[in-house]
Backbone as CSV, one residue per row, in Angstrom:
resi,resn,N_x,N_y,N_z,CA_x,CA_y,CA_z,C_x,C_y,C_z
1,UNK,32.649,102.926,-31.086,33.894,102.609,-31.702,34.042,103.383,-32.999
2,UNK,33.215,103.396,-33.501,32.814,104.436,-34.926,33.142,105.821,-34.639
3,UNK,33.012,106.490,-33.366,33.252,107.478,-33.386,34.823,107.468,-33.122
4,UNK,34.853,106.869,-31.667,36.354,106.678,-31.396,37.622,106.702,-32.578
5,UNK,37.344,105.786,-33.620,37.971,105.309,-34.531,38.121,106.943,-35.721
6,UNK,37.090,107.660,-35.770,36.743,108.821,-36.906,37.959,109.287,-35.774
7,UNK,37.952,109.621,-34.750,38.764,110.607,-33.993,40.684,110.101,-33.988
8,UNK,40.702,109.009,-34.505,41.742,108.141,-34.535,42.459,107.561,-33.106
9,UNK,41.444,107.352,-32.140,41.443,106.692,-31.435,42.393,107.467,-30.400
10,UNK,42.178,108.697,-30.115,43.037,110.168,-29.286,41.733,111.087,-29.096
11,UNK,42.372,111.872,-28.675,41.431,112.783,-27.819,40.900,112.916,-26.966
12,UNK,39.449,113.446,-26.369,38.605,113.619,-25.107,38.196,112.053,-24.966
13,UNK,37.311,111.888,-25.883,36.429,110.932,-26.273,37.239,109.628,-25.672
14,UNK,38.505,109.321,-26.340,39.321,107.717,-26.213,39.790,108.287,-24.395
15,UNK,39.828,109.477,-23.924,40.622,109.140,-22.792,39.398,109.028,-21.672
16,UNK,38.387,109.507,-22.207,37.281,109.136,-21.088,37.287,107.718,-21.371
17,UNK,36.513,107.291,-22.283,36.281,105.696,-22.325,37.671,105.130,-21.563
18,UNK,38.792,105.590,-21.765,39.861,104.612,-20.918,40.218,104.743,-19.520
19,UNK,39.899,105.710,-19.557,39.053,106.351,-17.713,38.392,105.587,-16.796
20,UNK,36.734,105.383,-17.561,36.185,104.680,-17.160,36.423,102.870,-17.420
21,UNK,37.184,102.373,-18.083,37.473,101.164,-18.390,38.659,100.792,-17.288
22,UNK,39.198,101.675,-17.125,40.310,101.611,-15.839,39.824,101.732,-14.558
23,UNK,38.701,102.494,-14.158,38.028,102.455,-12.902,37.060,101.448,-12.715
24,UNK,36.970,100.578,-14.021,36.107,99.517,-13.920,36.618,98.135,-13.548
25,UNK,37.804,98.381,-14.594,38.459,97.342,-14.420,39.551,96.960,-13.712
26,UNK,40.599,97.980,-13.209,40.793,97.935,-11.760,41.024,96.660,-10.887
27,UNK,39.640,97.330,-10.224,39.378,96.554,-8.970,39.236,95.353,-9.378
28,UNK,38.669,94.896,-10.592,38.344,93.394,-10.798,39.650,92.521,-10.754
29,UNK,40.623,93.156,-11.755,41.613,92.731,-11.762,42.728,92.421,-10.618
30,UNK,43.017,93.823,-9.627,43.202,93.621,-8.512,42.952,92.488,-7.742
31,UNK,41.552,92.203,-7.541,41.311,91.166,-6.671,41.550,90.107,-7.497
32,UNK,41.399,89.288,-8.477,41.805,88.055,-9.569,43.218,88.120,-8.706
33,UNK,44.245,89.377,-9.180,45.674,88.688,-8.737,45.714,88.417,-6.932
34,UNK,45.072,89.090,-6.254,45.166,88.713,-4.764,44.486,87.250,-4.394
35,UNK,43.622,87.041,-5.007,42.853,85.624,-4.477,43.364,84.441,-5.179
36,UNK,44.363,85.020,-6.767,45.010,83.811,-7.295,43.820,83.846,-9.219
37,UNK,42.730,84.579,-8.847,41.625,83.457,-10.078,42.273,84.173,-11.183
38,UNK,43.556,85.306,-11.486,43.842,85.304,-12.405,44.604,84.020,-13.293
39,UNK,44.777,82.959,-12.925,44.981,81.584,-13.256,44.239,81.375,-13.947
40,UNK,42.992,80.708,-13.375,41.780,80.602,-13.865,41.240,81.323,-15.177
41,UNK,41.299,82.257,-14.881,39.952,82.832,-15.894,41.624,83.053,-16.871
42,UNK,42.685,83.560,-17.388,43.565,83.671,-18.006,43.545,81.961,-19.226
43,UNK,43.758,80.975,-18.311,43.204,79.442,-18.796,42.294,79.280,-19.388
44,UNK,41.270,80.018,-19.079,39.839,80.026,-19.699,40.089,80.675,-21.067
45,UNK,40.449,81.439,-21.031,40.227,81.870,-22.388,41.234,82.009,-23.565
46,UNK,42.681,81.071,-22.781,43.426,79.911,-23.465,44.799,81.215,-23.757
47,UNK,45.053,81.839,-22.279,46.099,82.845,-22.313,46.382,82.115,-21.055
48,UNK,46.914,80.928,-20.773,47.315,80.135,-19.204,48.577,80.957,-18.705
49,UNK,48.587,81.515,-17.655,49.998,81.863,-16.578,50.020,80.783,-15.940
50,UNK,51.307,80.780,-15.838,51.719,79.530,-15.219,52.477,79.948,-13.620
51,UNK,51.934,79.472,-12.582,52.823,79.366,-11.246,54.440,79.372,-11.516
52,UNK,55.202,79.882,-10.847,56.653,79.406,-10.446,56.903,78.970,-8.809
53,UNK,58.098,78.656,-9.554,58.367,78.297,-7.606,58.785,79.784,-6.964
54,UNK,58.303,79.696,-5.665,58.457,81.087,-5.215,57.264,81.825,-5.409
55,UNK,56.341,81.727,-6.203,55.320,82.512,-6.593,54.020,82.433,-4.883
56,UNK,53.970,83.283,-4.698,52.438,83.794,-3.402,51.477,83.272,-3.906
57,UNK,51.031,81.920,-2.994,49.490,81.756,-3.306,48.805,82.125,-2.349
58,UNK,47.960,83.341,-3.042,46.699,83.712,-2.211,45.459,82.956,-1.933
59,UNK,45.795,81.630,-2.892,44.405,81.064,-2.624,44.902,79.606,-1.934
């Protein structure tokens, strides 16, 4: 982050790290919204989405 931050948070450096933070995170996320646990874990850490009517439950 020290470096990131000297570079002002642009360049090679910030677009790899967001590269790999996007190929990481992704898929995780992906599946949370298909199975529904983005509910869950969103609640958890006291950012709750809330269902509507009409809304796809995958789970």
């Amino acid at each position: 982050m020290e470096i990131l931050g000297r570079d002002g948070f642009r360049g090679e450096r910030w677009k790899q790290l967001a590269r790999r933070q996007l190929e990481y995170g992704h898929p995780i996320v992906e599946s949370w919204l298909r199975t529904g646990k983005i509910f869950k874990h969103a609640q958890r850490y006291r950012r709750p989405v809330y269902r509507h009517v009409g809304d796809h439950d995958a789970g």
